[in-house]
C-alpha positions in Angstrom: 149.1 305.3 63.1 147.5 307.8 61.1 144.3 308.0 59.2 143.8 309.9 56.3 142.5 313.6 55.9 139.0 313.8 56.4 136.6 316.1 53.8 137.0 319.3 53.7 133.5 320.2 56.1 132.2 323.9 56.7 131.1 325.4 59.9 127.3 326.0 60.4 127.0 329.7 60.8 123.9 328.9 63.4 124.0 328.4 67.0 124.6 325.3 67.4 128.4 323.8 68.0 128.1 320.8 66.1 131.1 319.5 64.5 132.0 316.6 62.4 135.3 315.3 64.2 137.2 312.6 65.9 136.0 312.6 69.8 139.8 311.9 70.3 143.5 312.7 68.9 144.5 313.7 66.2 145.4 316.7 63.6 142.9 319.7 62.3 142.9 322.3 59.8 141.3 325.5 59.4 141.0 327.2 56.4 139.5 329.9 54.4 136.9 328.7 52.2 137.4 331.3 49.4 141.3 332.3 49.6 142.1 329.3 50.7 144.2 330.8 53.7 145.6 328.3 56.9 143.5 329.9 59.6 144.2 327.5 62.3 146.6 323.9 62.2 147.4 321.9 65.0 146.9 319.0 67.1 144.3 318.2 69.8 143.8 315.2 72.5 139.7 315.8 71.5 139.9 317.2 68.1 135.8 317.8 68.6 136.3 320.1 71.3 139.2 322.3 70.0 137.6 323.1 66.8 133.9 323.5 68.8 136.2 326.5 70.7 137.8 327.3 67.8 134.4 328.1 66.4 132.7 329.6 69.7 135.8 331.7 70.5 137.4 332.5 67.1 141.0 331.3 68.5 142.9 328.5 68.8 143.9 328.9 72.3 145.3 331.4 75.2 148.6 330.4 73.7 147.1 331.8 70.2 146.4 335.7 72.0 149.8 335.5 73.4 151.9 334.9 70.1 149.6 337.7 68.5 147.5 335.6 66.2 144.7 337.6 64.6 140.9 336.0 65.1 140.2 333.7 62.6 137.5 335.1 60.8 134.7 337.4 61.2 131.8 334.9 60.2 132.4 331.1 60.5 130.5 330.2 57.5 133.4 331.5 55.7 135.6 328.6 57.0 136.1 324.4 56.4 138.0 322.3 58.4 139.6 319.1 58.0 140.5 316.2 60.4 142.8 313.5 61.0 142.2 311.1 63.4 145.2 309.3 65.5 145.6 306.5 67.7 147.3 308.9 70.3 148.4 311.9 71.4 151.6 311.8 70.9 150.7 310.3 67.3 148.5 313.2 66.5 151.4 316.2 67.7 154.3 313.7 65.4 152.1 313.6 62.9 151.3 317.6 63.1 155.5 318.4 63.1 155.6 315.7 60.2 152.8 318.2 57.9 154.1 321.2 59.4 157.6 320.5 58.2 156.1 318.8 54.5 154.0 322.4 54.3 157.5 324.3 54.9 159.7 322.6 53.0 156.9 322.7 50.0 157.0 326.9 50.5 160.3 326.9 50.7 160.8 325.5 47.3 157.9 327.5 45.6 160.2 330.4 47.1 163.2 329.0 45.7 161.8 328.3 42.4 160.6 332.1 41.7 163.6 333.0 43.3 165.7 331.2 40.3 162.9 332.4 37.9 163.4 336.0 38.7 167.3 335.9 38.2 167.6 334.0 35.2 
């Protein structure tokens, strides 16, 4: 079972990798503090430690450099983050398709709608 979304939380830009997150599974976002831009979404069996390498590296994962995804950001500060924790792994990556899908099908009808709007 899921919990609810967290606070939105912003990186320290310091040296210290200190994160406010579930030691355990569950869901993150990254995002953009002023544009408001997804940097980074996914799931995690320690959400602390992926977004503590998420800030120390500036990428999700090898799997990130592979399908091309740009760093996230060139100062930290500059992103929040947000957490969800879950009871399990396999909670936390259902619960990740579950958003992912809610987030398309929400862009899909903003698409649709100035679709319509410009060919009325």
């Amino acid at each position: 079972m899921m919990q609810t979304w967290s606070g939105w939380k912003r990186f320290s830009d310091g040296d210290v990798d200190t994160v406010e997150a579930p030691v355990g599974p569950g869901v993150y976002e990254v995002r953009h503090t002023l544009t408001g831009r997804v940097m980074a979404f996914g799931h995690s069996a320690d959400v602390a430690k992926s977004l503590a390498e998420l800030r120390s590296n500036g990428e999700a994962s090898p799997w990130a450099r592979l399908l091309g995804r740009e760093p996230l950001a060139a100062r930290v500060s500059d992103l929040e983050y947000r957490t969800c924790a879950a009871e399990s792994r396999a909670d936390a990556k259902t619960a990740a398709q579950r958003l992912l899908g809610l987030r398309q099908s929400a862009w899909r009808r903003r698409r649709d709608i100035g679709w319509a709007g410009r060919h009325a």
